[in-house]
N, C-alpha and C positions, 0 to 999 in steps of 0.2 A: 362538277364532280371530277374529282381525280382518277384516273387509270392507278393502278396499284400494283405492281406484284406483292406476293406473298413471303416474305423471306424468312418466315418460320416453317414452312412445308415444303422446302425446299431444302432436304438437310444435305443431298445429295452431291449439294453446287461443289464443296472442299474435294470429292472426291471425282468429279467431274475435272477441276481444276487441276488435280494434279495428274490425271489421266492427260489434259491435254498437254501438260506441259512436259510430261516423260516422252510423250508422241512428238510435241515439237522437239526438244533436244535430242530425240534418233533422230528424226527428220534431218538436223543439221549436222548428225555426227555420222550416221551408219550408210543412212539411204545414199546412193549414187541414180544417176540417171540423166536425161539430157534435162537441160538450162529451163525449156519451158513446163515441163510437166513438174519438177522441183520446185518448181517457182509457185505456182497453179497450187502443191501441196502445203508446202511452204504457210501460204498466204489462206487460206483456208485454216489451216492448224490455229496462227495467230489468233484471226477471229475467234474461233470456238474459247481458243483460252483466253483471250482480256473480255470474253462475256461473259464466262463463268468467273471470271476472276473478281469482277465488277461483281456480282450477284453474289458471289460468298462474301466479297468485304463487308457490300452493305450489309448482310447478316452477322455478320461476327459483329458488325459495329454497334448496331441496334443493339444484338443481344448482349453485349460488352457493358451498354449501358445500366444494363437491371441487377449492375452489382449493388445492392444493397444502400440509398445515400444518407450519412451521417449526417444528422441534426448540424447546422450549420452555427460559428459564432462569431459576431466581428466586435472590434473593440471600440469604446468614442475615440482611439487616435483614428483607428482605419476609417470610421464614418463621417468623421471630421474632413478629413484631407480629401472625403470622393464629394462631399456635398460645397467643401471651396474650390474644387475643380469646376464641380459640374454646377449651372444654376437651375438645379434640378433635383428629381427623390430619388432615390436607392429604394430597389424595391424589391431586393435578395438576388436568386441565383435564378432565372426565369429565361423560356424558349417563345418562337410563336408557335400555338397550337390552329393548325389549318386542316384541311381536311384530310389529307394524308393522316397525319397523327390520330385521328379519329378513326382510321380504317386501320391503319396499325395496329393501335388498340383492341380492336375487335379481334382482328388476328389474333395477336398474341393472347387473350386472355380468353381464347377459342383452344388455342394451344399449349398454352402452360396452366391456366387455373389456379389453384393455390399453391404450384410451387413455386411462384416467384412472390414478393411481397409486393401490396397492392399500390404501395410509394414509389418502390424502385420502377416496378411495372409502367405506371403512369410515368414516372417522370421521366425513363430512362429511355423514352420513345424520339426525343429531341437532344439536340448538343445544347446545353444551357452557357448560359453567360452572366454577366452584373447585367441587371435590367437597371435601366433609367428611365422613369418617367416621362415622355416627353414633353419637353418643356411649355407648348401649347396646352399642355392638358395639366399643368403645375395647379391653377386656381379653379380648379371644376371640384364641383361639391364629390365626394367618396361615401360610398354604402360600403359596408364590409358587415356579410354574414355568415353563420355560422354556429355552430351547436357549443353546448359546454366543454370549454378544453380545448376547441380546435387551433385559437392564435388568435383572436381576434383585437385582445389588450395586446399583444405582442404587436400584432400590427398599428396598432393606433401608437405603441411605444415608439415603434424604430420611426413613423412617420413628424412625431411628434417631436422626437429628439433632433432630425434634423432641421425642423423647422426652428427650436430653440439654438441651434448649434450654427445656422448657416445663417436665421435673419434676425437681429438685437432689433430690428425697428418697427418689429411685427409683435403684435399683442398676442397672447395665446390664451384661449380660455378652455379649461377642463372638467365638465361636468359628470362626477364620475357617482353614478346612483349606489355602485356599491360599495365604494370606500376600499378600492386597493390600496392599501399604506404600504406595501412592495411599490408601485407604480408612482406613487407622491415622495417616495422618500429619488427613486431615479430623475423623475423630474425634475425635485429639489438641487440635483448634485448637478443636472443637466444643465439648469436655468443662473445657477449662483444667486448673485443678489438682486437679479429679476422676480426670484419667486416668490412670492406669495401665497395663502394659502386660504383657505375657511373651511375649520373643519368641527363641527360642536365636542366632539371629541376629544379636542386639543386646543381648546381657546386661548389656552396661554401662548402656545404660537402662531395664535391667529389674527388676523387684521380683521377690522370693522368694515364691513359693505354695506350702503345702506343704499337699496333695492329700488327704495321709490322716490330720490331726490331727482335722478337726472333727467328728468321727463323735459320734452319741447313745449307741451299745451299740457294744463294741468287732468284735462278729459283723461290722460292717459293711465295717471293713478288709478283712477276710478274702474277702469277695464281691466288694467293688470289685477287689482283687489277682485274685483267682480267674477274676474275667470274663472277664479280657486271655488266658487258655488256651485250646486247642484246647473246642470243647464237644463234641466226636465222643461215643457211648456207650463205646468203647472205653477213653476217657481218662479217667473216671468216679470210679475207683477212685483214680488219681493227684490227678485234683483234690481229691476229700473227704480225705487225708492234707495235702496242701498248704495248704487252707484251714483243716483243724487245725493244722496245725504254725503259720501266721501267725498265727490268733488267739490260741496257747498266748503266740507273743513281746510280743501287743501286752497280752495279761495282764499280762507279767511285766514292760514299760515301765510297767504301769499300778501293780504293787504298787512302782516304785519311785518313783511319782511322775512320770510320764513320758509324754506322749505324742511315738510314734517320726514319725518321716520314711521313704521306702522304704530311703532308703539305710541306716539304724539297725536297719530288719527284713532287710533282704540280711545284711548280718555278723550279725545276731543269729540266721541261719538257716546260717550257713556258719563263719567265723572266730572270731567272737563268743559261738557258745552256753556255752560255762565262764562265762564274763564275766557273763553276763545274769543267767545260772541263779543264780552263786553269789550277786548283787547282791540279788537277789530275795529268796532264803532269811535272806542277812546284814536285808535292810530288815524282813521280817517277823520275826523273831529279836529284833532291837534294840526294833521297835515290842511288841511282846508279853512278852517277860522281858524289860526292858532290865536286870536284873544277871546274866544268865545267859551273858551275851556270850564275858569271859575263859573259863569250864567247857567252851564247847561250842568252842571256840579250841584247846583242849588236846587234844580228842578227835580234831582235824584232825591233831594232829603228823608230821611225814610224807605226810601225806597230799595227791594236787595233781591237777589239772584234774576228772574224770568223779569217782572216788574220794570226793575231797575235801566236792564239791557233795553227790554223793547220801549222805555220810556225816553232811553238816550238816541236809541235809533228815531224815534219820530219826529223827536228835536232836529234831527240831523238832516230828516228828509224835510223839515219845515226853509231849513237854512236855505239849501241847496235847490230846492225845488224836484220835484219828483220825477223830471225828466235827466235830472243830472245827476241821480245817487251812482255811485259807485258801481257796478254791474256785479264786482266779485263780492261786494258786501251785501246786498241784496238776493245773492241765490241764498249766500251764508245766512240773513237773519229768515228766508223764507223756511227752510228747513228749520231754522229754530223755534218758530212760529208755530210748529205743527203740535198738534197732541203728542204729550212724550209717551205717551201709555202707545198712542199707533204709531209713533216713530218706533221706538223700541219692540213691537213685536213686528212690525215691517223689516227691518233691521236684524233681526236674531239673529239670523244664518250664519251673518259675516261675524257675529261675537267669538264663534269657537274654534275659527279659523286663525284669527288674529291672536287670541288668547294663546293659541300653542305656537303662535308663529314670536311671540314676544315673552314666552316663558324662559327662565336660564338656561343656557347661557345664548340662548337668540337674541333674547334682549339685549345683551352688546355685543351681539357679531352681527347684527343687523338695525339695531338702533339705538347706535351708543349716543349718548346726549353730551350733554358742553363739558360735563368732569371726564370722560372717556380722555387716556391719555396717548394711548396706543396708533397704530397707523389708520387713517382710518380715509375712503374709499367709495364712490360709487363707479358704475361699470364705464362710465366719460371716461374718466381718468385712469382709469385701468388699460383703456386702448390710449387712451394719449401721451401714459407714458409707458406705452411698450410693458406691459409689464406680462408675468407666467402668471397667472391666476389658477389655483387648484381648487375645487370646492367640493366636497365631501358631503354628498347629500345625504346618504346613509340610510338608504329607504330600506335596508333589512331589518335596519332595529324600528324605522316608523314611518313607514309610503307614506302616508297622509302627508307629514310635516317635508321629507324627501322632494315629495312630487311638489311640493305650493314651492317652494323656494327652489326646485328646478323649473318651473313655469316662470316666476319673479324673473329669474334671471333670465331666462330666453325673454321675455316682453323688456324686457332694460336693456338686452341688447338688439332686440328692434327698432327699440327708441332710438338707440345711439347708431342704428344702419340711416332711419328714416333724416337723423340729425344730420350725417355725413352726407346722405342723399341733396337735401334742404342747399347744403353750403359747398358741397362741390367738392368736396376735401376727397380728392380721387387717391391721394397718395396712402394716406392709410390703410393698411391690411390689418384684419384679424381672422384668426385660424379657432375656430371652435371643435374640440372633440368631444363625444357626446357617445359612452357606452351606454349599453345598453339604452339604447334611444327611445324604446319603444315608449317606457317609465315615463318619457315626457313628451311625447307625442299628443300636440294640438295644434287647433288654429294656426298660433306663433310662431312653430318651426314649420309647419309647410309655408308661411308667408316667410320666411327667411330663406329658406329650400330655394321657393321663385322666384326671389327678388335679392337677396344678399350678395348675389354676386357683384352687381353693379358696383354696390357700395363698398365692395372690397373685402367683404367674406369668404371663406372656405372653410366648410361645414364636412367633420369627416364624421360619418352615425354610423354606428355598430347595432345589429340585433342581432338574435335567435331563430326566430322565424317572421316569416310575413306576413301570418295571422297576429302576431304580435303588436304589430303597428296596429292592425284592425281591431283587434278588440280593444287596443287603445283610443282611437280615433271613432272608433264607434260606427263606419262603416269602413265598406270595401272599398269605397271612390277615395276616400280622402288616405285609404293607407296608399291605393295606390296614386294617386299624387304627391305623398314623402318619396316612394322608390323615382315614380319618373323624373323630379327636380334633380337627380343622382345622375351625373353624366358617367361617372368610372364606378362601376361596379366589380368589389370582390367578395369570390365568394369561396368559405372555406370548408369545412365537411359540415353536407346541412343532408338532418335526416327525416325531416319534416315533410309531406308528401307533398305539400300547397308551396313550401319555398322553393323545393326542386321543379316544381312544376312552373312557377313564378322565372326560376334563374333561367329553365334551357328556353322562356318566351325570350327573355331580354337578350340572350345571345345570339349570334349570327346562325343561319340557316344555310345548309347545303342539300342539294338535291342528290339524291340517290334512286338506281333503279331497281325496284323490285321485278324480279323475273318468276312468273308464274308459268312450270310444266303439267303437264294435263299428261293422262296415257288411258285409252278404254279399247276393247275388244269387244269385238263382236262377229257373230259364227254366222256366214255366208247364210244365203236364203237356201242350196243347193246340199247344205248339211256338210261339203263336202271342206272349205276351207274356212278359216278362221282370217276376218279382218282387222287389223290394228291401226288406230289413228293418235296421231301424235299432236299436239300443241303448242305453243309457248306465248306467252301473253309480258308485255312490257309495258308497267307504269311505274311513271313520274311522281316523286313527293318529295319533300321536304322534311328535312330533320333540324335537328339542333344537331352545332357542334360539338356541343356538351350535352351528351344524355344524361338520363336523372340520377341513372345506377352509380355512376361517376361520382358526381357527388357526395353519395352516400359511401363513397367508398377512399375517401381519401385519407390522407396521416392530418395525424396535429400538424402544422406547423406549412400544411400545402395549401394551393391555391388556384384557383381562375380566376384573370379579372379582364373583365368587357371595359374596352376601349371602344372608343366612337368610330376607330379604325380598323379592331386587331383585336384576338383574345389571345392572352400567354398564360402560360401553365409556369407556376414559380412556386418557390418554397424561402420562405422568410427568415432569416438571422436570427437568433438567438444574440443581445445586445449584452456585452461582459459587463458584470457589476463594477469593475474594474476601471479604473482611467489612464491605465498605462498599462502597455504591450502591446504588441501588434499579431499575438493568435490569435 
């Protein structure tokens, strides 16, 4: 704990100062006297005045500060030229907040109360500067919370803009649930012919992403699809059929050469399975006897759709022998094998998910087929060749549809960390920003949260509050494993009791003393005097350096953010729409 004076209750110090300093200049103009006792006064005088003199500046400084600060804005020249200086973030005008400042605080807002404002008050406690991130802390996953309106798109902006501004060789992906088209049109201007976009709203300027080709082992289809279901224990039984029956189809693309789209596994689990099934058996048939084709032709005659398939299939195992079929043709024809009437009500859950996920215009921004002429994309090649990916989930006009295709893409970009993991590829980076986070909060992002780093992720997540996460994730342990995978936390006005309560755990701890006075009387046994006993009792606790009130008390556009070293109090830029000037 720091020692502190108080330099708001001290208003006296200006008048003190200039007392002492009229007494030193008589001293050196009027007084006469002998050498040592002048000297003795002299020297005395000085002190009294450079101690008041020290004691009134630092007041007038501090108080100097709580002039009023102006919404701040800098231009992409200015943010350009600090981010190819520096190989690092700009992260506005920010001080360190220590315990001093904390006890300042208290002072002053003991002292002035509402006549200062609650921004200037706060911020004007510290001399600020350009904050730079430090560079060790560049690739650590960022939480940034915050209430509606505080800054928190603004912050994901200025962070994001430098990251498209400073590195061409870094992918960036943007999952934005709400569809800021202010925020996608800045990117656009930020990124140039990096950018990219998916947004159903605007398909015509959108590129095809198709969600479930870039898998390493074909299992991983089947999980991503399977996610998007109820996870009740009830449902349990219907998922493990459904996630067999997807992976059986995405075999049976695989023996034909084939990786599917959703809409390519929806008919191949509904319309399509003769189609699939018989392709399957015909490719492996041709590849393994390629003259036994016309024989086992003949064998079919008459014969069409279920019949036909599993009559060619036992041909096949006859050829082969039953120790050497195919493994990926054999889960495919066992699912085919089954009653369609129990496949299909095993199976239901996944019909109405897929349906909306492959209605227009998804159906070609996410599985355009061989006439698609447009750019077209899975999340591999999106990091591999650097590209800005914007995707517009749009979960105000339909969560349901929003959240499955912001899941798809976190499990696609799993695949593609687990990929880089696999093959060592240390040198690629991808930067994921992800508002409103909570919308997509599962499984997938707390496994990228702990493990993407390695592989060369930095995940910046924005929320609201910290119940958010939780009632997303469905308890308290797993929201709080999104916050803890979070090395740099900022936090911007949160009025939330449970996220204030949440922020001043995660920041640093000072100890302070409470001093507890006692005073009682009591009237002598003799009637004749009256005793008085005095007290004082001294303990030790622990605060946060950011209490909770703090929080709930800041401007748009302010901030504290918990470093692994340091908390600073900063206030965010405002980014010019502009591309030239330097106000």
């Amino acid at each position: 704990m720091t020692s502190l004076h108080n330099p708001f209750s001290n208003r006296h110090e200006g008048v003190m100062t200039f007392i002492w300093g009229v007494t030193l200049i008589a001293l050196l103009t009027y007084v006469s006297g002998d050498y040592y006792s002048k000297g003795i006064s002299l020297l005395i005088s000085i002190s009294f005045f450079g101690y008041h003199l020290l004691r009134w500046s630092d007041q007038v400084g501090i108080q100097s500060n709580f002039a009023n600060k102006s919404k701040e804005t800098i231009s992409i020249n200015q943010l350009q030229r600090i981010v190819s200086e520096k190989n690092t973030l700009f992260c506005g005008q920010a001080f360190e907040w220590s315990d001093k400042e904390r006890q300042l605080y208290k002072l002053a807002h003991k002292e002035f109360g509402n006549k200062i404002k609650e921004g200037a008050l706060l911020h004007g406690l510290g001399h600020e500067k350009s904050f730079l991130l430090p560079e060790k802390f560049n690739n650590n996953h960022i939480l940034i919370a915050g209430t509606t309106g505080a800054g928190k798109t603004r912050f994901i902006e200025l962070l994001l803009a430098q990251k498209a501004l400073s590195k061409p060789e870094e992918a960036i992906i943007i999952l934005d649930p709400k569809g800021d088209h202010d925020l996608c049109e800045r990117v656009h201007r930020l990124a140039g012919d990096r950018f990219i976009k998916v947004d159903m709203l605007d398909a015509e300027h959108s590129i095809a992403l198709n969600l479930v080709s870039d898998y390493v082992i074909s299992s991983e289809v089947s999980t991503r699809i399977c996610a998007l279901l109820p996870q009740s224990e009830s449902a349990q039984s219907f998922t493990s059929v459904s996630w067999r029956a997807i992976d059986a189809v995405v075999k049976g693309f695989e023996v034909i050469g084939k990786k599917p789209t959703l809409k390519e596994i929806l008919i191949a689990l509904t319309t399509g399975k003769d189609q699939l099934a018989e392709q399957a058996v015909w490719q492996t048939i041709r590849a393994t006897f390629p003259n036994e084709g016309d024989k086992l032709a003949s064998t079919c005659q008459g014969k069409v759709g279920p019949m036909k398939v599993l009559n060619l299939f036992h041909e096949y195992q006859k050829l082969v022998g039953l120790e050497k079929v195919d493994d990926r043709l054999q889960k495919l024809m066992t699912i085919y094998s089954l009653d369609s009437v129990y496949l299909d009500k095993m199976t239901a859950a996944l019909f109405p998910i897929l349906n909306r996920l492959t209605e227009a215009p998804l159906n070609t921004l996410l599985s355009p087929d061989d006439s698609y002429r447009g750019e077209r994309y899975n999340m591999k090649q999106v990091i591999q060749k650097a590209k800005v990916l914007y995707i517009n989930l749009n979960c105000l006009l339909d969560q349901q549809v929003g959240q499955a295709v912001g899941a798809l893409c976190l499990a696609s970009l799993a695949s593609a960390a687990g990929s880089l993991q696999n093959h060592q590829d240390t040198d690629a980076r991808i930067n994921v920003f992800i508002d409103e986070a909570s919308m997509l909060s599962n499984d997938v992002l707390i496994n990228l949260l702990n493990k993407g780093r390695s592989c060369g992720f930095q995940l910046v997540v924005a929320t609201q509050t910290f119940s958010d996460f939780e009632a997303a994730t469905g308890t308290k342990a797993k929201a709080s494993e999104i916050l803890a995978n979070t090395n740099i936390k900022v936090f911007l006005r949160c009025l939330d009791a449970d996220t204030q309560r949440f922020a001043t755990e995660a920041l640093p701890k000072t100890e302070v003393i409470d001093v507890t006075t006692s005073h009682s009387n009591r009237v002598a046994s003799d009637q004749d005097s009256i005793n008085s006993i005095s007290s004082t009792a001294f303990h030790n606790q622990e605060v946060s350096l950011v209490e909770a009130a703090m929080l709930g008390r800041l401007p748009d556009m302010h901030y504290f953010m918990c470093l692994p070293d340091r908390v600073m109090k900063g206030r965010i830029p405002f980014i010019e729409n502009t591309d030239n000037g330097d106000n």
